[in-house]
C-alpha positions in Angstrom: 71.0 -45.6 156.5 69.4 -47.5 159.6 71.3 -49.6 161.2 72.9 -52.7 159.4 74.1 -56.5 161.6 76.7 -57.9 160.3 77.1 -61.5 160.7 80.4 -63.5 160.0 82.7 -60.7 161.5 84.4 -62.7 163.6 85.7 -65.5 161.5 87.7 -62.8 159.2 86.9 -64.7 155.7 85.8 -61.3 154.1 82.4 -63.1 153.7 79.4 -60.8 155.6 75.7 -60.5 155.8 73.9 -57.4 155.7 70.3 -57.4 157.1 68.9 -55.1 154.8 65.8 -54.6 151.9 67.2 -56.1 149.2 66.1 -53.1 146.7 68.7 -51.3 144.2 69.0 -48.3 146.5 69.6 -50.5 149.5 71.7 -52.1 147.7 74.1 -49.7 146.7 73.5 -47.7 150.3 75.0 -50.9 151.6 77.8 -51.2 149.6 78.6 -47.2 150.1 78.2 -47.7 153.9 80.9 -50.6 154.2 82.7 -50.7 151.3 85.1 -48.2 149.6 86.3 -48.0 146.1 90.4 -47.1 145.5 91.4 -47.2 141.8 89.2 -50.9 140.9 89.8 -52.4 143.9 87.4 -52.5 146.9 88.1 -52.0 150.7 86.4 -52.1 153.7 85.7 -48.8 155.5 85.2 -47.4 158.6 81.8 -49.0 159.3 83.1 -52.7 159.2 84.3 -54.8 162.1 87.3 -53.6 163.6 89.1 -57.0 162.4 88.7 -55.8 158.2 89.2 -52.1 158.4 90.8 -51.4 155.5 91.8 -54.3 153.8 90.4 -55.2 150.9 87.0 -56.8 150.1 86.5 -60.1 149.3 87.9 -62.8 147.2 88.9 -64.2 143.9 86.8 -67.3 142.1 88.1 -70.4 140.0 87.1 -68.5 137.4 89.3 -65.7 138.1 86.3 -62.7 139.3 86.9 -60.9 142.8 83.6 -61.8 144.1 82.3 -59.8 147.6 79.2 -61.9 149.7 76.7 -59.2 151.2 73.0 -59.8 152.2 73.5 -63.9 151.7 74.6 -63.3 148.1 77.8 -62.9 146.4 77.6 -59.9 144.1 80.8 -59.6 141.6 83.1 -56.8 142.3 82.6 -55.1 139.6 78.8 -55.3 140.1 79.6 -53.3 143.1 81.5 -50.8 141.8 79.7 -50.0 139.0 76.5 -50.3 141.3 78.3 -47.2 143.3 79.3 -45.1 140.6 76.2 -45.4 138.6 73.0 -46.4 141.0 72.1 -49.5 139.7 73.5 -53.2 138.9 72.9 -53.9 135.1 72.1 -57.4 133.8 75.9 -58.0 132.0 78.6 -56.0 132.9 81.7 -55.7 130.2 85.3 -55.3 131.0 86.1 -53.2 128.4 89.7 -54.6 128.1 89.1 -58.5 129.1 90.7 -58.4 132.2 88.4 -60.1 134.3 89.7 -58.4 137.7 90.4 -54.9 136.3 87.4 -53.1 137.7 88.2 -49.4 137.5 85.1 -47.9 136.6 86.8 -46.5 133.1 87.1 -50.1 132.2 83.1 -51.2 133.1 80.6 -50.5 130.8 76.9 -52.2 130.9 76.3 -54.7 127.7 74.0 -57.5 126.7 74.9 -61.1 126.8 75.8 -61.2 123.7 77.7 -57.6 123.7 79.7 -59.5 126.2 80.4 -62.1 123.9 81.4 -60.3 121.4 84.2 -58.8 123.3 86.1 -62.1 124.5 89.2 -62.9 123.4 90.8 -65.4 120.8 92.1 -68.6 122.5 94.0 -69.6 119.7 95.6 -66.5 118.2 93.5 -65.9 115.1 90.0 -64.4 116.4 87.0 -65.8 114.2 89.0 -67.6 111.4 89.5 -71.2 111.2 91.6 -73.9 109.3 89.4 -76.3 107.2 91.6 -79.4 106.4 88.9 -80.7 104.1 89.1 -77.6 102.6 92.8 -76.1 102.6 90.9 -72.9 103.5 90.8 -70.4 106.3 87.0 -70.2 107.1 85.5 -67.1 108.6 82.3 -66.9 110.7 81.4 -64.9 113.3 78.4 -64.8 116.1 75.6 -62.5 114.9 72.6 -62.2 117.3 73.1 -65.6 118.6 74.3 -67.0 115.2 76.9 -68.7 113.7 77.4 -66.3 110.3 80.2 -67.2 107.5 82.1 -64.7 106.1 83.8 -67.1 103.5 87.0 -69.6 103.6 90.0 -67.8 101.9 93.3 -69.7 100.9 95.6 -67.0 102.7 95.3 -66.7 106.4 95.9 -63.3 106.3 93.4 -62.0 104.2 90.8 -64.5 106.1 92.1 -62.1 109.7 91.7 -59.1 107.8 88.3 -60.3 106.8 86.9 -61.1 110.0 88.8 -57.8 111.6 86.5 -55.8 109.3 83.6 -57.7 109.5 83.9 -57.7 113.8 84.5 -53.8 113.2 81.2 -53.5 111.4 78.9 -56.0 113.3 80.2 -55.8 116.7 80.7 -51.8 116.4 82.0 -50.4 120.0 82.2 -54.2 121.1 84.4 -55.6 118.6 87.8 -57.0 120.5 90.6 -58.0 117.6 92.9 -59.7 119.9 
């Protein structure tokens, strides 16, 4: 790779510019050149500024995603890594298990939006099923291409989770998260 400035060094925030073409294949020449991947987490190597050798990259959002600033933009750390494992920096990356900063490359897979969707987890405890107070009924509905689909109301919670489990297994296939 030709030669790359790096502007920020000094300040030791982590946050750097790279002067480069801003192409896939620079992109992930420039990651590989300064950064090195250890188990999910991300480090800067040899070709960094004295000050950073060797610790790690970057820094953690509000919204809990290590996040890495190269070229005047701030790529997600997972981004990168799966950008240096696999060439190229898909449109929605998945965390296979939900944990927003567990980026070992096992646990990132390439998805859609909605694929994406499809895998977050409950807030309340009981993924896809609702209580209807009008009702008396546990109501099931899931998100099917953008949609709001009902799977019925059922007077026993448990039968309403086993309901949606099965109906997540089917329509959500390798995305499908239960918890």
């Amino acid at each position: 790779m030709s030669n790359i400035a790096i502007k920020g060094a000094t300040t030791g925030t982590g946050v750097f510019t790279l002067e480069s073409p801003a192409t896939n294949t620079d992109r992930v020449a420039s990651f590989k050149h300064l950064l090195q991947y250890a188990n999910g987490e991300l480090y800067w190597n040899e070709n960094a500024p004295i000050k950073v050798r060797g610790k790690r990259a970057g820094f953690v959002n509000a919204k809990g995603y290590s996040k890495i600033e190269l070229n005047g933009k701030k790529y997600g750390a997972h981004q990168i890594v799966f950008a240096m494992h696999h060439g190229y920096i898909p449109s929605c990356i998945d965390h296979i298990n939900g944990i927003k900063n567990d980026n070992r490359i096992e646990n990132l897979r390439s998805a859609t939006k909605i694929q994406n969707g499809y895998n977050r987890s409950s807030t309340n405890g009981c993924k896809n099923v609702t209580y209807r107070n009008d009702t008396k009924n546990w109501r099931v509905t899931l998100r099917l291409n953008n949609r709001s689909c009902s799977f019925g109301s059922y007077k026993d919670k448990e039968l309403a989770e086993l309901v949606a489990c099965e109906a997540r297994a089917k329509y959500h296939g390798e995305f499908a998260n239960h918890v």
